[in-house]
C-alpha positions as CSV (number, residue, x, y, z in Angstrom):
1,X,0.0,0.0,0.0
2,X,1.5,3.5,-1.0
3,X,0.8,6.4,1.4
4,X,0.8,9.8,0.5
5,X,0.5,12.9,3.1
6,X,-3.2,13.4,3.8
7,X,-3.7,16.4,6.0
8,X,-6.9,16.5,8.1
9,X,-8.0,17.1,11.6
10,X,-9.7,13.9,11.9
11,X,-6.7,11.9,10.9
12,X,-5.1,10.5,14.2
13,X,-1.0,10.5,12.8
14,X,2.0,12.4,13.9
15,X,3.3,14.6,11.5
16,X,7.1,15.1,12.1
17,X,8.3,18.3,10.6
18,X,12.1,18.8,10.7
19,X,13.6,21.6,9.8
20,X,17.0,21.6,8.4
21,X,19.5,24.9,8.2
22,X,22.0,24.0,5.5
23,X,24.8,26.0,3.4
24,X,23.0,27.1,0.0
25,X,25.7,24.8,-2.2
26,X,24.6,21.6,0.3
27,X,21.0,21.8,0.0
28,X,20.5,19.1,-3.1
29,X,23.2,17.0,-1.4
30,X,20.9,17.0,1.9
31,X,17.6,16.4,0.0
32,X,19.7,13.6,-1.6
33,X,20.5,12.1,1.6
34,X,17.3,12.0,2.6
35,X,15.7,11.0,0.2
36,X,17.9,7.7,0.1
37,X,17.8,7.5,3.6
38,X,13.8,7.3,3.5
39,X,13.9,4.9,0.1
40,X,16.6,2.3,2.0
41,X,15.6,2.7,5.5
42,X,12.6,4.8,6.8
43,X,9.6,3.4,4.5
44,X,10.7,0.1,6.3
45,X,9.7,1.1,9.7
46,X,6.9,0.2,11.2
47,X,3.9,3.1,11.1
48,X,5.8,5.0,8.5
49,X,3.3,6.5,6.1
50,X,5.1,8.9,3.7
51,X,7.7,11.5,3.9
52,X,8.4,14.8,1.5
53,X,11.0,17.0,1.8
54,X,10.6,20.6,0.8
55,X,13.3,23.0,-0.8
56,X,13.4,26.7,-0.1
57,X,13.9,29.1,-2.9
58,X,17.0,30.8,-1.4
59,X,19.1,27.1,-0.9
60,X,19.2,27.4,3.5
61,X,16.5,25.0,4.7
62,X,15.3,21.5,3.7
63,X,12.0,20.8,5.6
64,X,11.0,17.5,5.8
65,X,7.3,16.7,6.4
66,X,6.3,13.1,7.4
67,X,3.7,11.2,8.5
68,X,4.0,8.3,10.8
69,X,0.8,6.2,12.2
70,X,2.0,7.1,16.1
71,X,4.2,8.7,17.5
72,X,5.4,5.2,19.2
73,X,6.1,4.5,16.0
74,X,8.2,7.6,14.8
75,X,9.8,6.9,18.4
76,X,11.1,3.6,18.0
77,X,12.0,4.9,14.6
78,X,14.5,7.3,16.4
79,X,16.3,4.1,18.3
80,X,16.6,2.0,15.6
81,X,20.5,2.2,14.6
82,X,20.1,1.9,10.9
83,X,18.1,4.6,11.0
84,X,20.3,6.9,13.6
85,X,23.3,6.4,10.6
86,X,21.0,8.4,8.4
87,X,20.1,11.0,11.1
88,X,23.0,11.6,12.0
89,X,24.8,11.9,8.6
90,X,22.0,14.5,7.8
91,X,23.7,16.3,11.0
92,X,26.9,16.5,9.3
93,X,25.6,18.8,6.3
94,X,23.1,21.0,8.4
95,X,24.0,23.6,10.3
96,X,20.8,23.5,12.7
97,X,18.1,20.5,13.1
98,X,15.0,21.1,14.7
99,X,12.3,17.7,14.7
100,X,9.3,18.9,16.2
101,X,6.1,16.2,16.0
102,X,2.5,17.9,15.6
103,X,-1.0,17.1,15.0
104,X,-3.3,19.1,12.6
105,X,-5.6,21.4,14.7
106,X,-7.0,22.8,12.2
107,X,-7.5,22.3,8.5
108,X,-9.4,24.2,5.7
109,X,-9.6,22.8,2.2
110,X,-10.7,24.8,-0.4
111,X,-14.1,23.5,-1.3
């Protein structure tokens, strides 16, 4: 089954977004990164849903925005070692990392 981000208010998932500060000429190299890192590794774990990862026009931040079916889930995600050599190679290029986990509160489609 492929999962794609679904954003609603009724939809009980954690939504990890993780913002990345990176040097402009590393951006494509981090996207890279993660985007193997979530092709080899991440889509393997258990309540994984779907991650995208997000460019900004002026080349500083990468955010990623996942879904995972818990946030049990995205937790034992973050002790699984396989997946720690991803995260922390992703360290290496960024200059800041901030994970946060959210729910949607409020969402408004247009009709």
């Amino acid at each position: 089954m492929t999962a794609t981000a679904r954003i609603a208010s009724d939809r009980p998932v954690a939504t990890l977004i993780n913002v990345f500060t990176v040097p402009a000429e590393r951006q494509q190299e981090l996207i890279d990164l993660l985007a193997h890192a979530t092709e080899t590794t991440m889509k393997h774990q258990p309540g994984f849903l779907c991650a995208n990862f997000h460019a900004s026009h002026d080349g500083e931040r990468v955010i990623n925005y996942a879904q995972w079916e818990s946030e049990a889930h995205y937790r034992a995600m973050l002790a699984n070692p396989e997946a720690r050599v991803h995260m922390d190679q992703a360290a290496t290029i960024a200059t800041d990392v901030q994970p946060r986990l959210f729910h949607v509160a409020s969402h408004h489609p247009r009709p």
